[in-house]
VOBALO-518042 format. One record per residue (C-alpha): residue number from 1; residue in one letter; x, y, z. Coordinates in steps of 0.1 Angstrom, whole numbers, plus 5000, padded with zeros to 4 digits. Each point is the difference from the previous one (the first is absolute). Layout:
<pts>
[pt NUM 'A' [X Y Z]];
...
</pts>
This chain:
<pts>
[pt 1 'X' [7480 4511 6441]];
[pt 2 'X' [4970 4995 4975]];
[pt 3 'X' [4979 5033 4991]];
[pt 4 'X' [4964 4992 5009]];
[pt 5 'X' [4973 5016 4971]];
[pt 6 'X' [4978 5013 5025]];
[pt 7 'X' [4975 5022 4970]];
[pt 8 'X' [4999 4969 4981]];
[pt 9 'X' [4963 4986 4996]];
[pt 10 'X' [5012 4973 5024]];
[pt 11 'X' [5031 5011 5022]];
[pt 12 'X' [5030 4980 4991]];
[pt 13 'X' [5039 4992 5004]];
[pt 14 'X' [4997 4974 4974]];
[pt 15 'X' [5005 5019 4973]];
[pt 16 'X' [4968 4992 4983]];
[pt 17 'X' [4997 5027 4980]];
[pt 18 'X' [5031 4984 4980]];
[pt 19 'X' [4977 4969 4992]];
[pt 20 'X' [4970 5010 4983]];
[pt 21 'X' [4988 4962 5000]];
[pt 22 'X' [4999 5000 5034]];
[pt 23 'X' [4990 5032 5008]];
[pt 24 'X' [4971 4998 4980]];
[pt 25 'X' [4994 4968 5013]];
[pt 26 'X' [5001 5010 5035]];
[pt 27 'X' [4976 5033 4992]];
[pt 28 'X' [4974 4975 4985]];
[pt 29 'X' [4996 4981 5034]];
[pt 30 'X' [4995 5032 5018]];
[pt 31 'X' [4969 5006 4992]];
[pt 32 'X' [4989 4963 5013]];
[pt 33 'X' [5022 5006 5035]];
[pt 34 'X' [4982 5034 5004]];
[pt 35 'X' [4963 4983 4992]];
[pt 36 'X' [5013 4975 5028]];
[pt 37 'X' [5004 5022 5021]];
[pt 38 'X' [4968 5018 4999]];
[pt 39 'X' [4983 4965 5004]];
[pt 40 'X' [5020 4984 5025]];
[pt 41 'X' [5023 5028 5017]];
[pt 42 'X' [4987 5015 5031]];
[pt 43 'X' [4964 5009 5002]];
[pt 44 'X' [5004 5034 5013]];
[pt 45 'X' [5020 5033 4999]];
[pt 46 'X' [5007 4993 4964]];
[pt 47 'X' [4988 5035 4993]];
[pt 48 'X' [5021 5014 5033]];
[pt 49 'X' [5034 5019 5006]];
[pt 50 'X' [5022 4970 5019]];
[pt 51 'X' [5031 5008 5018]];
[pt 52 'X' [5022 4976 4979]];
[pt 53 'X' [5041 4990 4995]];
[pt 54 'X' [5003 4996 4964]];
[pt 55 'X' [5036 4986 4983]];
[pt 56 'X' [5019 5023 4982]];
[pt 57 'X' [5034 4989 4998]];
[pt 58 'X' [5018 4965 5013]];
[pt 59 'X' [5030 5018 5017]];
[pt 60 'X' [4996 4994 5039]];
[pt 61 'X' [5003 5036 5005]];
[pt 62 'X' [4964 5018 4991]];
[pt 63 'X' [4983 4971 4984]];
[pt 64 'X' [4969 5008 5005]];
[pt 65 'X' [4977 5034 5005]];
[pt 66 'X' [4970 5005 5022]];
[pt 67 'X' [4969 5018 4988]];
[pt 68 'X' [4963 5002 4994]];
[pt 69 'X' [4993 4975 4972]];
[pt 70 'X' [4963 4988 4987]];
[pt 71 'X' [5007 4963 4997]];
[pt 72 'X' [4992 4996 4965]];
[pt 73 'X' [5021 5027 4988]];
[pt 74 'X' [5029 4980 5024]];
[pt 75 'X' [5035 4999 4976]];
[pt 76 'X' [5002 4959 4998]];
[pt 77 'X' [5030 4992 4984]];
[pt 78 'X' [5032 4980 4996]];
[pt 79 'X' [5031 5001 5015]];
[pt 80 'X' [5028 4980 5010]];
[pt 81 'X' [5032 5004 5018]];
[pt 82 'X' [5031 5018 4984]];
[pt 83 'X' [5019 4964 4989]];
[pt 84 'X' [5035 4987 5017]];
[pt 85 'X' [5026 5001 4971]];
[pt 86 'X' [5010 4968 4989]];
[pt 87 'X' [4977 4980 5022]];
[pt 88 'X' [5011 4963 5002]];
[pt 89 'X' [4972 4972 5011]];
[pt 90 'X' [5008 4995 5037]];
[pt 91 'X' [4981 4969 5008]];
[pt 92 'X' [4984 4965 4986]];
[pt 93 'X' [5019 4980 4967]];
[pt 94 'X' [5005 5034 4986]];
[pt 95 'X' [5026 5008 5022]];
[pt 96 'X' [5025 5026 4987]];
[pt 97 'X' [4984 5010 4963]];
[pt 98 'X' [4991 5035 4993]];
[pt 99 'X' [4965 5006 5008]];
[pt 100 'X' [4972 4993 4979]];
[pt 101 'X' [4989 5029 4980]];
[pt 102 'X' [4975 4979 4979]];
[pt 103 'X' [4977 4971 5010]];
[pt 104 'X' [5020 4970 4988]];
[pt 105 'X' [4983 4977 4983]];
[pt 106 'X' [4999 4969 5022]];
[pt 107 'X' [4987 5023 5024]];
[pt 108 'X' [4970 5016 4985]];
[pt 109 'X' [4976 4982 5015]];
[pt 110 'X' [5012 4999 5034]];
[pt 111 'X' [5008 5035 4999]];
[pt 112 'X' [4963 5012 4993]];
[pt 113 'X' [4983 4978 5019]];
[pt 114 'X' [5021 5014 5032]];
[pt 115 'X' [4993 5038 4985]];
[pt 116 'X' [4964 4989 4995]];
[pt 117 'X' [4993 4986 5035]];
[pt 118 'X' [5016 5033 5017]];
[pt 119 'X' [4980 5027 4973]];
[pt 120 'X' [4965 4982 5011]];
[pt 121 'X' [5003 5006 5032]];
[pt 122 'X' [5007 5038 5000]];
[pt 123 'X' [4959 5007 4986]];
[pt 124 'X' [4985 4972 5022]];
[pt 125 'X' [5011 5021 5027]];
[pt 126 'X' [4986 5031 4987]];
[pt 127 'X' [4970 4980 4994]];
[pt 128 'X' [4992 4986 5032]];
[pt 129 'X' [5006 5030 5022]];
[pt 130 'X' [4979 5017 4974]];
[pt 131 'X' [4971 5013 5025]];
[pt 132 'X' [5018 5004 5031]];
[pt 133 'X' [5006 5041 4998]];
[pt 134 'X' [4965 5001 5004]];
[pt 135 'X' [5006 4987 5042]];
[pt 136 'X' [5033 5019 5001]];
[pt 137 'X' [5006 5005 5037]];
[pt 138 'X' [5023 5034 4994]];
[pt 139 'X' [5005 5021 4973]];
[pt 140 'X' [5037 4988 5000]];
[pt 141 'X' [4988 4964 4998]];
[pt 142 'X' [4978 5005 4969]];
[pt 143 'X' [5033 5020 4983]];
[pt 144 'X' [5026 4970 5012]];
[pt 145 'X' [4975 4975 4982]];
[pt 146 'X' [4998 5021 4968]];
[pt 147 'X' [5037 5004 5002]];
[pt 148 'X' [4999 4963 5003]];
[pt 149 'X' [4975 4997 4971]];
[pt 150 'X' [5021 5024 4975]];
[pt 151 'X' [5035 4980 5007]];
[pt 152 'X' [4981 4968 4995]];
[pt 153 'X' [4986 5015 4968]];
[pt 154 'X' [5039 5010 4989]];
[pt 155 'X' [5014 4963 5012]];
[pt 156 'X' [4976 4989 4970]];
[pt 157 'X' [5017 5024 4975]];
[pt 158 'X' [5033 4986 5009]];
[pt 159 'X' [4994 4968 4994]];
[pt 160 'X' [4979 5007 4966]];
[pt 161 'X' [5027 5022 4988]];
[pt 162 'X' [5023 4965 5006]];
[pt 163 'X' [4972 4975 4981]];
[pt 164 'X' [4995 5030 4967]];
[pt 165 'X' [5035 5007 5001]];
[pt 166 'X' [5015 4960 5001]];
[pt 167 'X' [4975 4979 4994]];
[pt 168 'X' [4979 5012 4963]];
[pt 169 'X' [4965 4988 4994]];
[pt 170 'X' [5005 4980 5030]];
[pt 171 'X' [5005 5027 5022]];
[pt 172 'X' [4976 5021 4982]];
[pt 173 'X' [4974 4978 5010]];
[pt 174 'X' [5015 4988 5033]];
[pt 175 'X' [4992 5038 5008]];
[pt 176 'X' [4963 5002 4990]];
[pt 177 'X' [4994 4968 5019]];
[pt 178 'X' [5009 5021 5034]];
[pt 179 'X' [4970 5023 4996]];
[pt 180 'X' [4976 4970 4987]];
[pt 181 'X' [5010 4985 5036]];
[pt 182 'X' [4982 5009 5033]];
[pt 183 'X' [5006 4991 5034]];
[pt 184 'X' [4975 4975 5016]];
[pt 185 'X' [4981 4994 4964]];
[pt 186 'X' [4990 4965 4997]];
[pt 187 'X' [5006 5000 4962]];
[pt 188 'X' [5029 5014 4997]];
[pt 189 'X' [5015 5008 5034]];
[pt 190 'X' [5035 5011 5009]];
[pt 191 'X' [5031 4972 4996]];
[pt 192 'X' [5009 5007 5036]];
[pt 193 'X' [4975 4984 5031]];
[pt 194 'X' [5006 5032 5021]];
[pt 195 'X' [4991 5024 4973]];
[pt 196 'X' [4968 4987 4999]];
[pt 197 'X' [4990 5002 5035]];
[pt 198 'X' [4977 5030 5010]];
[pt 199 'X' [5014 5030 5022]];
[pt 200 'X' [4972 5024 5012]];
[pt 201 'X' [5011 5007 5029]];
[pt 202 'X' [5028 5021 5012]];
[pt 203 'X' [5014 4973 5024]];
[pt 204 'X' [5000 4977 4970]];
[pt 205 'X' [5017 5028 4978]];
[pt 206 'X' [5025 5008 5030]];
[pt 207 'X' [5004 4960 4996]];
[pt 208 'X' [5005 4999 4965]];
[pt 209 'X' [5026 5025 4999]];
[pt 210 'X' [5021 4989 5028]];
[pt 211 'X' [5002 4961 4990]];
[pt 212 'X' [4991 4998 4961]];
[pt 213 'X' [5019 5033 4992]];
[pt 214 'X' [5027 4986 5018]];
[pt 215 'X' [5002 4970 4975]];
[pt 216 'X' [4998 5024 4975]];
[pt 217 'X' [5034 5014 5014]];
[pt 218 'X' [5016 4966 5001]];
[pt 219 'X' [4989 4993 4966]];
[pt 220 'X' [5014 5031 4988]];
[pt 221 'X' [5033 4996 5014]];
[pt 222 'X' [5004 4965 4988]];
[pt 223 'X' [4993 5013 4964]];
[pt 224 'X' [5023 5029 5009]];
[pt 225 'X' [5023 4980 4999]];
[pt 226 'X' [4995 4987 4965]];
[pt 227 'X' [5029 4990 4974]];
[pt 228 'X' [4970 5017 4973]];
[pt 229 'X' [5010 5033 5006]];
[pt 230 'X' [4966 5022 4992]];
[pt 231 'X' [4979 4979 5024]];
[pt 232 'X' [5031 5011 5028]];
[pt 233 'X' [5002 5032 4995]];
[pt 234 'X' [4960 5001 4995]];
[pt 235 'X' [4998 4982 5036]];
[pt 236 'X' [5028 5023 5017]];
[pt 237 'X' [4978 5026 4994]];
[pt 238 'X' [4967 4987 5011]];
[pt 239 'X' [5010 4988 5030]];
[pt 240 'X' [5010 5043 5010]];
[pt 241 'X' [4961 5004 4998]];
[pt 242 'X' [4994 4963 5016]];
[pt 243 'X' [5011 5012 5033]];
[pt 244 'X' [4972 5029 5003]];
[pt 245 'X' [4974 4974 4994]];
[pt 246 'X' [5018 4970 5031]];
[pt 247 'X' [5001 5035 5022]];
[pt 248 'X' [4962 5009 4996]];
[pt 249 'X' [4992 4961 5008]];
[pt 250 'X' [5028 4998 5030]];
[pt 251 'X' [4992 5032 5020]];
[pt 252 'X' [4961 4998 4989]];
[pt 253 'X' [4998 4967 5022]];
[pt 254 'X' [5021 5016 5027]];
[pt 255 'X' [4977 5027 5001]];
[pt 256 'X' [4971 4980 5007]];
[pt 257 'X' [5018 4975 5027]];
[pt 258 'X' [5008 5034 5014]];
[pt 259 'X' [4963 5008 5005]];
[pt 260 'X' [4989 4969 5008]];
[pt 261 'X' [5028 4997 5031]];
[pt 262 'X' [4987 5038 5010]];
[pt 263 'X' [4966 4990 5000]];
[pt 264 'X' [5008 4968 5020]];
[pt 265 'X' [5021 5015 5027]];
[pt 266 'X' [4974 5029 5006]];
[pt 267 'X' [4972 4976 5000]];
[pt 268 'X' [5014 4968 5016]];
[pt 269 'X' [4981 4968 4997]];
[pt 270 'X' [4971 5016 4979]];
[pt 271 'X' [4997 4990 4964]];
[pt 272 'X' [5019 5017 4974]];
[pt 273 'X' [4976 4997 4972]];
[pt 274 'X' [4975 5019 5022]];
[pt 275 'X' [5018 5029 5006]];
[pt 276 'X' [5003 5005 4957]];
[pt 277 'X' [5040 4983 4997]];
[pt 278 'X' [5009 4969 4985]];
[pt 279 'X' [5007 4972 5025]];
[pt 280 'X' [5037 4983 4999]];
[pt 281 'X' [4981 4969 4992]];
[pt 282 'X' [4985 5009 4966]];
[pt 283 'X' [5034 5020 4989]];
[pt 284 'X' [5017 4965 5006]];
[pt 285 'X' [4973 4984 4977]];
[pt 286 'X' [5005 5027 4975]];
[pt 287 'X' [5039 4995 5001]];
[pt 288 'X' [4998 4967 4997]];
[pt 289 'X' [4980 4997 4971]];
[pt 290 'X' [5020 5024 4978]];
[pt 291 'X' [5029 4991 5015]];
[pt 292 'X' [4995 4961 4990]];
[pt 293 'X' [4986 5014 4965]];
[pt 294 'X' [5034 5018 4997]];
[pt 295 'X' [5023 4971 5010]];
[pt 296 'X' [4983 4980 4965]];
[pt 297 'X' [5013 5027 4978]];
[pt 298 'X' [5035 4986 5006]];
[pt 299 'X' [4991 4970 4982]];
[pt 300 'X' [5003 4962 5007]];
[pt 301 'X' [5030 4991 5027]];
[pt 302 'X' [5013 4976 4977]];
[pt 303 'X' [4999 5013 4964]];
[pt 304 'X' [5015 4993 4968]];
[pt 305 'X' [4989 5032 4986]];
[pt 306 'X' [5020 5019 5030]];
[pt 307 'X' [5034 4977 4984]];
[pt 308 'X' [4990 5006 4967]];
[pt 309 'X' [5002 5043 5004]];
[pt 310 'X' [5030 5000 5021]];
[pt 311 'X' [5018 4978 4977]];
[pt 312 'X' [4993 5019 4966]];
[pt 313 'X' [5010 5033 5026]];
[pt 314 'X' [4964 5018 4993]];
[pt 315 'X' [4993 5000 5041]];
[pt 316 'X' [5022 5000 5027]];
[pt 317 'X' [4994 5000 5039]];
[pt 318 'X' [5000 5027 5019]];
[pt 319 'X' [5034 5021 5003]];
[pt 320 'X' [5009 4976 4979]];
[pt 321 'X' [5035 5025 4995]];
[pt 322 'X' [5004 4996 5037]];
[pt 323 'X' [5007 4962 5002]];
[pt 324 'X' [5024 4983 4998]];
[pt 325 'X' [4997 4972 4978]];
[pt 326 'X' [4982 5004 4970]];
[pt 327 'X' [4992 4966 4982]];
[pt 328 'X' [4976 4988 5027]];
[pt 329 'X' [5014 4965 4987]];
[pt 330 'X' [5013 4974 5022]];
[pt 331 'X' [4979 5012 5030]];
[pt 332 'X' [4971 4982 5013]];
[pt 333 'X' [4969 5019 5023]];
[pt 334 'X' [4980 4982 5023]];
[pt 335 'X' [4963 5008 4994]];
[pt 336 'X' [4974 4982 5022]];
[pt 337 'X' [4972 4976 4981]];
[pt 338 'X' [4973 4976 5010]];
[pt 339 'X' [5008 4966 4991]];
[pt 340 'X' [4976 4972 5011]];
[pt 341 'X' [4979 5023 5021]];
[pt 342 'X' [5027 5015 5024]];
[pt 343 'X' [5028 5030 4993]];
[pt 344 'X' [5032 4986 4990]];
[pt 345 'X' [5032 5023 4990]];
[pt 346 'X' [5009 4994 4961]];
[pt 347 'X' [5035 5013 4990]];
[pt 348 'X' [4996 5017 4967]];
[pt 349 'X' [5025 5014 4975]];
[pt 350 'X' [5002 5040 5003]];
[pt 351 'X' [4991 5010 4970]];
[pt 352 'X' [4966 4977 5003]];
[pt 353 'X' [4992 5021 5033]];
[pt 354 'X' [5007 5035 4988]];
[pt 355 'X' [4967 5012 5010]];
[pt 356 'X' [5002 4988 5029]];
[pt 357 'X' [5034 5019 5004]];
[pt 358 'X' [4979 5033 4989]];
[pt 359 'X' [4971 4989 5026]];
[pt 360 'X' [5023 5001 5030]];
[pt 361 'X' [5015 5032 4989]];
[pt 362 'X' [4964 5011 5001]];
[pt 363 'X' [4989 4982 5032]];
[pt 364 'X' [5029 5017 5021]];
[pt 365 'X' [4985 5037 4990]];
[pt 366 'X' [4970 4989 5006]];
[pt 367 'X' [5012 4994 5037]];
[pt 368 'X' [5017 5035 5003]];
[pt 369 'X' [4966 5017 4993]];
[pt 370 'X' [4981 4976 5030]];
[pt 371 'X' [5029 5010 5022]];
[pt 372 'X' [4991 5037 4993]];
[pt 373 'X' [4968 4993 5007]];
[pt 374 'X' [4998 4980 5031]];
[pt 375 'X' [5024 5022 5012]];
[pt 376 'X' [4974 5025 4997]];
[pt 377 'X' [4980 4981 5018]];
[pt 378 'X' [5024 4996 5028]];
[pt 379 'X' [5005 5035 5005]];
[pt 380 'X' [4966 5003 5008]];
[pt 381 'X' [4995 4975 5021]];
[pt 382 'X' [4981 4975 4980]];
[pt 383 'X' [5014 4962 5008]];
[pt 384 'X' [4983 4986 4969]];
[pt 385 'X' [5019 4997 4973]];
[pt 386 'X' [4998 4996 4957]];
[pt 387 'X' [5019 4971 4984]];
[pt 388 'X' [5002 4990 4964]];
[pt 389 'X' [4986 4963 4992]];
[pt 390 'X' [5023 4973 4988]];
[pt 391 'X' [5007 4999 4962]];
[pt 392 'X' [4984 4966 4999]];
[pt 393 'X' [4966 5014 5010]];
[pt 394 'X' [4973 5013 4976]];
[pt 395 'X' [5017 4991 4970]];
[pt 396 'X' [4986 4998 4964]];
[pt 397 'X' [5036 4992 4984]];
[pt 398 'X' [5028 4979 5003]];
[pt 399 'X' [5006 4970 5025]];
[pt 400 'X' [4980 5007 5026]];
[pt 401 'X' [4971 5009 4977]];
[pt 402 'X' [4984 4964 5002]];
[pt 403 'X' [5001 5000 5035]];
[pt 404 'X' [4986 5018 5030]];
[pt 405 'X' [5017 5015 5027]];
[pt 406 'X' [4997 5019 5034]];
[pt 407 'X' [5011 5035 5001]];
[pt 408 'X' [5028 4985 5020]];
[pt 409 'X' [5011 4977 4966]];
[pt 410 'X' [4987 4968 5017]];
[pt 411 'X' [4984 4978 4974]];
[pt 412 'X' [4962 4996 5012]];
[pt 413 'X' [4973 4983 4976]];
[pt 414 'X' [4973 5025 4980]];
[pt 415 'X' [4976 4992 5021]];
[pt 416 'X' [5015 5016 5026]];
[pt 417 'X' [5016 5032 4979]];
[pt 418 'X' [4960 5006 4993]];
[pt 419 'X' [4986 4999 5035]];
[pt 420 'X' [5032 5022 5009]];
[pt 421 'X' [4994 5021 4970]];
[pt 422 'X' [4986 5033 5021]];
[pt 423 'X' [5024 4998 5025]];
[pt 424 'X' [5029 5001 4978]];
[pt 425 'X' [4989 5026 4967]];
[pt 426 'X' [4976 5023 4999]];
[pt 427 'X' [4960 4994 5003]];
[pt 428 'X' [4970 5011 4983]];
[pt 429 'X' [4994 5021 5030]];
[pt 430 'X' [5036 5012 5003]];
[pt 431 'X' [4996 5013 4969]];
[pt 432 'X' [4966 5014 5007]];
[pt 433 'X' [5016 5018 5028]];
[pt 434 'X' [5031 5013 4980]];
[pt 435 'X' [4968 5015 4975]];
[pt 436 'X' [4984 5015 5027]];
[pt 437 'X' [5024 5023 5019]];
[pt 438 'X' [5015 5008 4959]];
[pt 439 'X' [4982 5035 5002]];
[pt 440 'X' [5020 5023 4983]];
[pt 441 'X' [5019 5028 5016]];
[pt 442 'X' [5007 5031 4969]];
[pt 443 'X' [5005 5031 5022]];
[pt 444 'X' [5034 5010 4998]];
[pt 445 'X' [5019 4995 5034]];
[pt 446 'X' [4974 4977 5011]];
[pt 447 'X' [5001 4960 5003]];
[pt 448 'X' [4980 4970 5007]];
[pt 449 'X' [4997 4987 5035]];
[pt 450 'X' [5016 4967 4993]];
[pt 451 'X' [5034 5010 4994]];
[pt 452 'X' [5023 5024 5009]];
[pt 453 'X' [5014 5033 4984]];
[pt 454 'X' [5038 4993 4980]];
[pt 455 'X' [5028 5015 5017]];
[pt 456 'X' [5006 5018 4971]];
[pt 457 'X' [4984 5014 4964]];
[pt 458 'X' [5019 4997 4967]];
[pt 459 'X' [5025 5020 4985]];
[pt 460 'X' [5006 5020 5031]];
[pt 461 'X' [4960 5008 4999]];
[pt 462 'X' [4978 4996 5033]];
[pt 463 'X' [4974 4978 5008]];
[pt 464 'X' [4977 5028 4996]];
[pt 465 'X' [5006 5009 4967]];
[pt 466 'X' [4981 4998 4974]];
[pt 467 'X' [5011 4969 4979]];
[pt 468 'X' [4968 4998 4977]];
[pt 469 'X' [4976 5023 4992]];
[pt 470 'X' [4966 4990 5004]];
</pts>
C-alpha cells in the first residue's frame, strides 16, 4: 500500500517530494488555485468552521476523517489508488501489454485532450454553484454543497498533477488555462455546454448533481479503466469521493418529491406552489433540462473519437473487466438517425458507438433513481408520476442535435419545439418561482418548507447537529 505525505505542503502518495521538478512545479500553481478559489469558490463561510471529510489515505478502510475545516485551509491534494502488480491492458488494440506507465508517444495528444476535458469540468462546477450557500435550505445542505465544492476542488488537483507530471510545458500550461476558464463566460467559457449553464437554485443544484455528476461517474469509470496507468489509478480514486456528490443530488430530489406529495395529499386539488412546495410539474422541467444537458456529455452516438480511445486502450466502457469480449471489433450497434426527414435504424460498428454504449449504462441509472422517486410518490398516494425525456430531446450534441424532438423522441419541426418550449423546460417564471421560495434556512435543526428533513446526518451525526458554524 502507498504511504500518503499527509504534512507535505500539498498532501501526497506520489512521492513528490522525490521530484523536486515537479514538486516545485506543482507548489508554483498553488498560489494561482488558492487565488481561484477566493474569486470563484463559494461566496460565503470561507471564514467559517465546516463540518468536512477530508482524504487521508487511499486504503478503503479509514480513508477519510471528519472535522471542522475553514475551506481555504482544506488539505487539496493528490492521491491515487495503491497500483495492481503487473497490470496488463485489458481492453482495445492494446490487448495483453503491460500497462502504460508513460504517455506513449502516438498518444500524447489524445491522451491530454481526454485529461483536459475531464480537469475543466471539476472548477466550472465550483464556479457555477458559487452563490448558492447563501439560500442554503439546512445547515446540512450548505455543508453537503461545500463538501461538494472541496472534492470538486481536489478532482482538479488530480488531473493537474497528471498534465505537470506527463505532459511538460504543455501540461504546465494546460493547467493555468483551467483557472483562466469560467463557467457561462462568453469569452472564454467552459469546453463543456452543461458547465456553462447557471444553477441558482437548489432544485437546479439537486439536478446538477443527480444527472451531470452522474456523467462524471461514467466518465470516471471508463478512464478507470485506462491501459495509461496514472490516469486509472487517479480515476479509481475519484470516483470513492464521486459517489458523496450523485448521493446529495439523488436523495436531495427525493427529498423534495417527498414534500411536494405531502403537501398534495394534505391539500388535495389546491395548488402546490401556493402552499410554498415545488409542483411535480416544474421538478419535471428542471429534470429534463439537466438531464438532456447531461445526456450531451457522452458525446456524439456515432463517433470516431469514441474508436479512436478504445483502440489505443486510453478509455474503456464501463466495467469494462466485467465483459466478456474485449476488442469491441466485429460487432455492430444499432443507433437510431434521421435520414430524409423520418427516424431510420443505422447499424454502426461498436467501437463507432462507444458512447452510446456509456449513455445507456447511464440512462438505466437514471431510471433506478425515478423509480425511487415515483415510488415515493406512490406511497403517498400521489398518481402523478416523473419520467425522464427521450435522449433525442433537447439536445445540443450529436445526431439528434440538428433536429427537434418531443419529450417523447418524436421528431417535430422548431417551430413547434418553441411554442412547446414552457411546457417541456423550465420558464422565466418557473425560475422566478424557484428564486422566490430560495430563502435560506441556517438555524441548526431547522429546514426550508419545500423539502423534507434527510433520514439521516453524516458520519453517524444528526440532523440537528451543527454541520457549519455560522
Amino acid at each position: 500500500m502507498s504511504t500518503v505525505d499527509r504534512f507535505a505542503r500539498i498532501p501526497n502518495n506520489v512521492n513528490l517530494g522525490g521530484d523536486k521538478r515537479l514538486q516545485r512545479a506543482l507548489e508554483s500553481w498553488l498560489p494561482d488555485y488558492l487565488s481561484w478559489w477566493q474569486e470563484m469558490g463559494p461566496a460565503m463561510a470561507q471564514d467559517k468552521d465546516v463540518y468536512l471529510r477530508t482524504a487521508i489515505s487511499v486504503d478503503a478502510d479509514g480513508w477519510a476523517n471528519f472535522d471542522y475545516v475553514k475551506m481555504p485551509e482544506y488539505r487539496w491534494g493528490i492521491f491515487l489508488a495503491d497500483p495492481t502488480p503487473d497490470r496488463k491492458i485489458h481492453f482495445g488494440d492494446h490487448i495483453g501489454q503491460p500497462a502504460f506507465q508513460e504517455v506513449p508517444g502516438e498518444f500524447r495528444n489524445i491522451l491530454r485532450r481526454i485529461i483536459v476535458t475531464q480537469a475543466d469540468t471539476e472548477p466550472a462546477s465550483v464556479e457555477q454553484q458559487r452563490r448558492l450557500a447563501f439560500t442554503a435550505p439546512s445547515l446540512l445542505d450548505m455543508r453537503n454543497l461545500f463538501q461538494v465544492n472541496v472534492e470538486e476542488g481536489r478532482h482538479l488537483w488530480a488531473m493537474v498533477y497528471l498534465l505537470q507530471a506527463y505532459f511538460g510545458k504543455d501540461g504546465r500550461e494546460e493547467a493555468d488555462e483551467l483557472l483562466r476558464r469560467r463557467s457561462g463566460d462568453p469569452d472564454k467559457p467552459r469546453i463543456l455546454g452543461a458547465f456553462n449553464q447557471p444553477c441558482n437554485d437548489w432544485i437546479s443544484f439537486y439536478a446538477f448533481t443527480m444527472f451531470t455528476d452522474r456523467d462524471g461517474k461514467y466518465q470516471l469509470a471508463s478512464l478507470a479503466e485506462s491501459g495509461f496507468d496514472p490516469l486509472a489509478r487517479t480515476c479509481r480514486f475519484m470516483l470513492t469521493e464521486e459517489a458523496h456528490h450523485l448521493s446529495v443530488g439523488e436523495t436531495g430530489l427525493m427529498r423534495v418529491v417527498r414534500r411536494t406529495a405531502e403537501l398534495m395529499k394534505a391539500n388535495p386539488g389546491k395548488d402546490v406552489r401556493s402552499l410554498g412546495g415545488v409542483d411535480l410539474g416544474t421538478l419535471q422541467r428542471i429534470i429534463n433540462f439537466w438531464y438532456t444537458y447531461s445526456l450531451d456529455l457522452f458525446g456524439g452516438e456515432i463517433s470516431s473519437n469514441s474508436a479512436d480511445f478504445f483502440a489505443a486502450s486510453l478509455k474503456g466502457r464501463y466495467q469494462e473487466e466485467r465483459r466478456e469480449e474485449h476488442s469491441a471489433l466485429g460487432q455492430m450497434k444499432v443507433v437510431p438517425v434521421v435520414e430524409g426527414g423520418r427516424l431510420s435504424n443505422k447499424e454502426v460498428p461498436l467501437r463507432n458507438a462507444l458512447n452510446e454504449v456509456l449513455r445507456d449504462d447511464y440512462v438505466e441509472d437514471c431510471e433506478r433513481a425515478l423509480r425511487r422517486w415515483n415510488h415515493e410518490l406512490e406511497k403517498l398516494g400521489v398518481e402523478e408520476r416523473l419520467t425522464l425525456p427521450s435522449r433525442r430531446f433537447h439536445r445540443h450534441q450529436g445526431e439528434y442535435s440538428r433536429h427537434s424532438f418531443d419529450p417523447q423522441g418524436n421528431l417535430i419541426t422548431a417551430e413547434e419545439l418553441a411554442a412547446k418550449r414552457d411546457q417541456w423546460l423550465p420558464s422565466e417564471a418557473d425560475m422566478a418561482f424557484l428564486r422566490s421560495i430560495m430563502v435560506p434556512v441556517h438555524q441548526v435543526g431547522k429546514i426550508a418548507s419545500w423539502t423534507s428533513a434527510p433520514a439521516r446526518g453524516v458520519d453517524g451525526k444528526p440532523f440537528e447537529f451543527e454541520y457549519v458554524r455560522l
